[in-house]
N, C-alpha and C positions, 0 to 999 in steps of 0.2 A: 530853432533847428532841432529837429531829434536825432536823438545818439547822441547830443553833445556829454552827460553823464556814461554814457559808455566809453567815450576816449578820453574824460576825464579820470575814471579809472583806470582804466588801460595805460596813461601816461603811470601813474601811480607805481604799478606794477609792476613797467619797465625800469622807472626809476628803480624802485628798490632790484629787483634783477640785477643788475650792471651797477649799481650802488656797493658801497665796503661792507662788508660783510661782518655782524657782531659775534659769531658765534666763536666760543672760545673751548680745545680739544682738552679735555678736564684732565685727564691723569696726568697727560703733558704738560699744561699749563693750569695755571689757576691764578682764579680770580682775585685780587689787592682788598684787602680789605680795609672798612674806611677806622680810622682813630674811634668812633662810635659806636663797633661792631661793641655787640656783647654775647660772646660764647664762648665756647670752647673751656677752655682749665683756667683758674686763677693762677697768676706767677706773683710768689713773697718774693721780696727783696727783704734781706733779713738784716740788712744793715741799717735801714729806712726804719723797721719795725719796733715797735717799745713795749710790742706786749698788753696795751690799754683792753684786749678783748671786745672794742668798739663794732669790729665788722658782727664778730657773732650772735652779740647781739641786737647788730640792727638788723637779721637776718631772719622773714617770716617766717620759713620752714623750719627751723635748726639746721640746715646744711654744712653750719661750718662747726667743727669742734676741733678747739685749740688746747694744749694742754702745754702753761707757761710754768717757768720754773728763774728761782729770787739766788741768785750768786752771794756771796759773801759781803759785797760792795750792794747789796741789795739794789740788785740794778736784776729789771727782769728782761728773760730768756726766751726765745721763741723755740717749746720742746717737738712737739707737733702739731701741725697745722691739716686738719683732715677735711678736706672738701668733700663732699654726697655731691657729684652734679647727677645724681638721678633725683637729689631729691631739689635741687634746685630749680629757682624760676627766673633765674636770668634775671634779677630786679635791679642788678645794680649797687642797690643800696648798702653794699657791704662795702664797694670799691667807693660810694660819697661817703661814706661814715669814718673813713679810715684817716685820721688828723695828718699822717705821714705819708699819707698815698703810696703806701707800701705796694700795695696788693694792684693789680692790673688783669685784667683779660688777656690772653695769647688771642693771637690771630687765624686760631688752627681752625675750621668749622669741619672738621673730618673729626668726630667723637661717637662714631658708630662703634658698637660692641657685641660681641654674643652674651656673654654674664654680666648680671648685674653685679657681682661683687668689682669688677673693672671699672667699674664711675667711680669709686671711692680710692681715692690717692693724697695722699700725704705730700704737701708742697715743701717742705721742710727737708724729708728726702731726697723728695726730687733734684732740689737744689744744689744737694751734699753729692748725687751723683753725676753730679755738672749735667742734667739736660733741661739748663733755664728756658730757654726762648728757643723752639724747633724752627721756625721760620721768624 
């Protein structure tokens, strides 16, 4: 029979026509990100933290610079924790190296900026001005 490929397509099309609809209206809504995402800002937990400098150093670009400080009870201190995500590559390997799974990725993938000096933020701040986890 010819045409049969033309109204196999043509079913196709109607299906999806009159089929649910994926598309999702972005400002309004956004998208769930999965436990796997890696973007967005690192979030310290500074209570999890010990100080070991593990992540910075398993870190290929230098992106992270941490500056720890030793208390009287010589128990070290988490003083600043300074993320570079411009200079980052998203590898990961700072949030597996970290023995206390301190450090995590937020779920934000809105990290658009006009200057570069705005990738560079201090989680240690951040924390102190309570905006741990935005979503």
């Amino acid at each position: 029979m010819q045409g049969k490929g033309l109204l196999i397509g043509l079913s196709v099309t109607l299906r999806h026509f009159f089929g649910r609809k994926e598309t999702v209206q972005y400002p309004e809504e956004k998208l769930p990100m999965s436990d796997l995402f890696r973007g967005g800002r690192l979030v310290l937990n500074e209570k999890k933290c010990i100080g070991c400098k593990l992540c910075a150093m398993s870190c290929p670009n230098a992106a992270l610079a941490l500056t720890v400080e030793v208390d009287d009870q010589k128990k070290r201190h988490m003083k600043k924790y300074v993320h570079k995500s411009g200079r980052c590559l998203y590898c990961n390997f700072c949030v597996e190296a970290c023995p206390t799974k301190a450090i995590s990725w937020d779920k934000n993938y809105e990290n658009a900026c006009y200057y570069k000096e705005d990738l560079t933020y201090d989680a240690v701040a951040r924390n102190k001005e309570g905006i741990n986890n935005e979503q």
